[in-house]
LOVO-316681 format. One line per 4 residues: their letters; for each residue x, y, z of C-alpha. Coordinates in pm, whole numbers, plus 50000, padded with zeros to 5 digits. Example, Ala and Ser with C-alpha at 12.3 -4.5 7.8 and 13.67 -1.06 7.14 Angstrom:
% residues 2
AS = 51230,49550,50780; 51367,49894,50714
END
This chain:
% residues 194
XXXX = 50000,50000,50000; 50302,50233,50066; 50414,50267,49688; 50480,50547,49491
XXXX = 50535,50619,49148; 50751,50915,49003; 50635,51054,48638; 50602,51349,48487
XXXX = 50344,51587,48338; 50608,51670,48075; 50834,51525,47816; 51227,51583,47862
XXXX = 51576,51423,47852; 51737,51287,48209; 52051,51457,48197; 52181,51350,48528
XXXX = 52056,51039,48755; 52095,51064,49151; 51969,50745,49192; 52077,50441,48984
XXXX = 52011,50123,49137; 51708,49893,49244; 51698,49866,49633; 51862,50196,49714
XXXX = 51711,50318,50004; 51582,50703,49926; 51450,50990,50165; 51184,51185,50061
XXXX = 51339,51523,49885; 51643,51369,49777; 51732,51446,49490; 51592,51150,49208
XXXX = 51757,51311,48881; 51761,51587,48661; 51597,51647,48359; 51552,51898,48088
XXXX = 51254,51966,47898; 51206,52190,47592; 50841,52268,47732; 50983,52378,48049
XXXX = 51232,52615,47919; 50945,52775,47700; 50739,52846,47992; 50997,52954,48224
XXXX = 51078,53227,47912; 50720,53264,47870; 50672,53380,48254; 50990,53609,48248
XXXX = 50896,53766,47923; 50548,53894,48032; 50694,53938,48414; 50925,54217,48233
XXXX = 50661,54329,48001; 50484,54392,48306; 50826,54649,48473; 50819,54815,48150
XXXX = 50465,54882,48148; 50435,55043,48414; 50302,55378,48216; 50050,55178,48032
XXXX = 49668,55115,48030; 49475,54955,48260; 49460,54682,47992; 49765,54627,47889
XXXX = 49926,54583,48240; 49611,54316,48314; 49696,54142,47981; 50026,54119,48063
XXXX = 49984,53992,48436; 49722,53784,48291; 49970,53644,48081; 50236,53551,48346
XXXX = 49993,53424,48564; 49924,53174,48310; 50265,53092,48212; 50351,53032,48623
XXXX = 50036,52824,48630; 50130,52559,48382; 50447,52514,48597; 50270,52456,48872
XXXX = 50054,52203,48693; 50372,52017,48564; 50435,51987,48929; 50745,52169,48964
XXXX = 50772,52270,49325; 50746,52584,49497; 51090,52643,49573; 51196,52614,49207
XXXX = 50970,52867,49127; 51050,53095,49324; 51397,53040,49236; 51304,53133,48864
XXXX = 51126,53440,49034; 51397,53524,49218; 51709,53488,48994; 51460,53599,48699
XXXX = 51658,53324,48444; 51565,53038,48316; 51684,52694,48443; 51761,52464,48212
XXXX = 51720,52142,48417; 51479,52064,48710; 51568,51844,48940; 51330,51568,49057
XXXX = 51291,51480,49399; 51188,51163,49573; 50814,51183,49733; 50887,50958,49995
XXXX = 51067,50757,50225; 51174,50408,50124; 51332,50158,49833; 51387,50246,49475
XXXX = 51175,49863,49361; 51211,49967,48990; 51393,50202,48795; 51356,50248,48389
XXXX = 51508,50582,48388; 51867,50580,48256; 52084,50873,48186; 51991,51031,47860
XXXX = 51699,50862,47801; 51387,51102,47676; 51079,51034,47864; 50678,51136,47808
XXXX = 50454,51223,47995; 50296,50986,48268; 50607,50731,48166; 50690,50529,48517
XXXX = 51039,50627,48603; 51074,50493,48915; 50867,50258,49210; 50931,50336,49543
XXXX = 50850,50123,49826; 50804,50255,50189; 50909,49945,50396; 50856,50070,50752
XXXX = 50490,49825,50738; 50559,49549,50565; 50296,49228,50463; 50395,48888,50567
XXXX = 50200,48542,50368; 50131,48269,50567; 49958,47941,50566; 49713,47877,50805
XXXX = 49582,47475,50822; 49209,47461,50761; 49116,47302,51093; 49313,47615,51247
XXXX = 49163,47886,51051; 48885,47950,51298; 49152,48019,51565; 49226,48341,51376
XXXX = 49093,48690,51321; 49150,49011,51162; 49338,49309,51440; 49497,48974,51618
XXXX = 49818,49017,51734; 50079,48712,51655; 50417,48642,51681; 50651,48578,51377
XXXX = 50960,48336,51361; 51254,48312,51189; 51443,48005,51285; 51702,48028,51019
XXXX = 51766,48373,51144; 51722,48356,51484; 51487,48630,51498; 51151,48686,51657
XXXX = 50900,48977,51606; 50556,49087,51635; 50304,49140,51393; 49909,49194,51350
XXXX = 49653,48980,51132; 49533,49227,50861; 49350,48985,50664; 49238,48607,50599
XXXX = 49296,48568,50178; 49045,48451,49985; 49284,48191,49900; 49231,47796,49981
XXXX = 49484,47552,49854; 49282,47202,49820; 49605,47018,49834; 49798,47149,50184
XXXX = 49468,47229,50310; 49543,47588,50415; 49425,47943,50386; 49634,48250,50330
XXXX = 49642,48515,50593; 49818,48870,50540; 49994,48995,50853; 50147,49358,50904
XX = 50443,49379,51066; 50700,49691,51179
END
């Protein structure tokens, strides 16, 4: 349930990959990679063109300052709904230049489970670049003998062995599967476990 995807709204080129290698652990912000897109340049110039329009005029009508503010509005709003955060834009607001690469950030804790983004590879939109797993709750599969299955219910706590390991830990019953195997004789049960 903890799994996140990482796409974009827009198409680019990954110019420089953070991150490159299944089961990396991540933090969320950390830097994923950086990319450039054509689109993004074009609205960053877009925003800075009308944002000076709008210093230089300053004498002007009523109208023409609107149209302009209007237009920079507009320009700032389709980087917002690319989904490029706050703090770059008000980097591009502040340094008034365009970037040329973004950098993409991880949304959350946890494991890099799959990664198709390589360095110089062009993307589109909505493409999966990487899976992220948060493993802090994790689901355990067990087999549960038919004759025992009554002994069991969902919010139960239980206690999970690993011989081979030595270890010994607890965990909660989150589920009996709708899974019955006609040859062991056993139902599946999902526990949750820290």
């Amino acid at each position: 349930r903890r799994i996140v995807t990482v796409t974009t709204r827009f198409d680019g080129y990954i110019e420089k990959l953070w991150v490159n290698a299944t089961g990396q652990p991540v933090k969320r912000g950390q830097p994923l990679m950086e990319v450039y897109s054509p689109e993004l340049v074009s609205a960053q110039e877009e925003y800075l063109i009308a944002r000076n329009g709008r210093a230089s005029l300053s004498n002007g009508t009523a109208e023409s300052v609107n149209g302009v503010d209007q237009l920079a509005e507009a320009a700032l709003q389709r980087l917002r709904n690319w989904d490029i955060s706050a703090a770059q834009l008000q980097q591009v607001q502040r340094e008034g230049k365009v970037t040329r690469t973004l950098t993409l950030y991880s949304p959350a804790n946890g494991v890099v489970l799959e990664k198709t983004a390589q360095q110089g590879m062009r993307f589109m939109p909505g493409e999966m670049l990487f899976r992220i797993a948060d493993l802090s709750r994790v689901w355990i599969l067990v087999d549960v003998f038919e004759r025992d299955a009554s002994l069991v219910h969902a919010d139960q706590p239980v206690k999970v062995e690993l011989p081979t390991q030595g270890k010994t830990f607890a965990a909660t019953v989150s589920q009996t599967l709708p899974q019955f195997d006609n040859i062991t004789r056993t139902l599946k049960l999902r526990l949750e476990a820290d």
